[in-house]
C-alpha positions as CSV (number, residue, x, y, z in Angstrom):
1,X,-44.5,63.3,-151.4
2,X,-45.7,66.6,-152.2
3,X,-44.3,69.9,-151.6
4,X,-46.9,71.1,-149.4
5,X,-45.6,67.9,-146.7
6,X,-41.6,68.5,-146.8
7,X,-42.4,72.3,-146.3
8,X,-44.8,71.6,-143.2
9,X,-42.2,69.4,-142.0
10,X,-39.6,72.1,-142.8
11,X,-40.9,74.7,-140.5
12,X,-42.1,72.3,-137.5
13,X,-38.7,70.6,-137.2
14,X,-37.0,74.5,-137.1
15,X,-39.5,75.5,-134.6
16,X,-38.8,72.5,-132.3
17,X,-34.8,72.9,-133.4
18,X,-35.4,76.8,-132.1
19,X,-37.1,76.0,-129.2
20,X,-35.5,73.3,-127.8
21,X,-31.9,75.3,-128.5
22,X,-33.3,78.2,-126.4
23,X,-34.1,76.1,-124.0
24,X,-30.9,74.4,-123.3
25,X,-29.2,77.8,-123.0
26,X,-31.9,77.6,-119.5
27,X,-32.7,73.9,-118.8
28,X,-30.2,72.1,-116.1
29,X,-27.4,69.8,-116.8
30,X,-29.8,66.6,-116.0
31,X,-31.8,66.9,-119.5
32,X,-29.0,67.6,-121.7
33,X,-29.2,64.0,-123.0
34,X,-32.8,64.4,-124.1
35,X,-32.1,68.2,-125.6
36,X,-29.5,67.0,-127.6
37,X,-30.8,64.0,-129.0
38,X,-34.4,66.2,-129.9
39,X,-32.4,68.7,-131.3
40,X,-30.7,66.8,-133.3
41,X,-33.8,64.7,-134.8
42,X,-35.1,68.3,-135.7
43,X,-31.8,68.8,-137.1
44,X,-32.1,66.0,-139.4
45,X,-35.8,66.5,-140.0
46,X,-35.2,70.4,-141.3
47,X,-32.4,69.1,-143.6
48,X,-34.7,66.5,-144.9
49,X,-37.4,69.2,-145.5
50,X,-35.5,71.4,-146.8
51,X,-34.1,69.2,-149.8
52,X,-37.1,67.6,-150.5
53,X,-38.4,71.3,-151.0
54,X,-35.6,71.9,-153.1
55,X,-35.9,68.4,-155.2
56,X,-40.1,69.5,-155.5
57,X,-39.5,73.1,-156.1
58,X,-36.5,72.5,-158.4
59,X,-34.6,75.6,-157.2
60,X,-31.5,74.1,-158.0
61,X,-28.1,75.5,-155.8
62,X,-28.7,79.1,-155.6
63,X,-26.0,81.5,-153.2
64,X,-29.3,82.0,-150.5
65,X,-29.2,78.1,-150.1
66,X,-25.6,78.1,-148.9
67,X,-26.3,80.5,-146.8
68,X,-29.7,78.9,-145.2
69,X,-27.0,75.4,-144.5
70,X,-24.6,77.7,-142.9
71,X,-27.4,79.1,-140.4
72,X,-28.7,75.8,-140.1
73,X,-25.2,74.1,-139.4
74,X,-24.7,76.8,-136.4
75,X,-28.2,76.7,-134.9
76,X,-27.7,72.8,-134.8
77,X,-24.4,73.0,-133.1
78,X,-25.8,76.3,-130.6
79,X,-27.6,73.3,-128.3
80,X,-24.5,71.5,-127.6
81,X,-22.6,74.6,-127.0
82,X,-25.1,76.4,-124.7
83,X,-24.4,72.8,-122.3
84,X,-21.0,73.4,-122.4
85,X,-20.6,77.1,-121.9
86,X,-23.2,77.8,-119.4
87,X,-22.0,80.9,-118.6
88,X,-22.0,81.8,-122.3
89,X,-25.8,81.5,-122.9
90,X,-26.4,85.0,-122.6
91,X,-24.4,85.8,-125.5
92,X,-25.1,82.8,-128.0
93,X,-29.0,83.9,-127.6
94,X,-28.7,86.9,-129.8
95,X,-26.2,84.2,-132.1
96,X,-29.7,82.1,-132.6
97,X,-32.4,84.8,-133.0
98,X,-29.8,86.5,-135.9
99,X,-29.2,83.1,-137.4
100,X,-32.9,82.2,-137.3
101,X,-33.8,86.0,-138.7
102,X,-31.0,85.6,-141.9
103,X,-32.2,82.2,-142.9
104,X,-35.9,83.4,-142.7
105,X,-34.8,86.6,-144.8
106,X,-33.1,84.7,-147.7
107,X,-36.0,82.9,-148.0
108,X,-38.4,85.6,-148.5
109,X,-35.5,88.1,-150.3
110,X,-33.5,85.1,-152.1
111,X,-31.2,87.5,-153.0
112,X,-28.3,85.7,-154.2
């Protein structure tokens, strides 16, 4: 597949990963089944985006791809948590949007 697919598959999965972690920090106990099992297909399907891109683009292991797996392993766990602490939404918010804004900056700084 070409490079073009994994990287459109890349940044739907992390928008639907996003979205649906913001939303269980909101939705009600009931749909926590459903939330965690879409959030964690979009898990899998940013992980498998993200190496293909890496395989395609041949980036190899630079430091601002350990970094973009460490903000990808939180934000996937974020949606289980918010279910668990529901009084602790309000703070692991600001947790997503800073781990959503540091992957998207290595990307675009790759500074490592």
């Amino acid at each position: 597949m070409s490079a073009t697919f994994y990287q459109i598959l890349h940044l739907v999965s992390i928008l639907v990963l996003t979205g649906y972690t913001f939303y269980a920090f909101a939705a009600p106990p009931e749909t926590r089944k459903r939330v965690l099992m879409i959030t964690g297909i979009a898990s899998f399907l940013v992980l498998v985006g993200g190496f293909g891109l890496q395989a395609k683009l041949k980036v190899g292991w630079p430091g601002w791809l350990f970094v973009k797996l460490a903000c990808w392993l939180a934000l996937s766990a974020l949606a289980g948590i918010g279910y668990r602490r529901r009084g602790a939404a309000g703070a692991l918010a600001p947790i997503a949007i800073a781990l959503v804004f540091v992957a998207v900056l290595m990307v675009y700084t790759r500074p490592l």
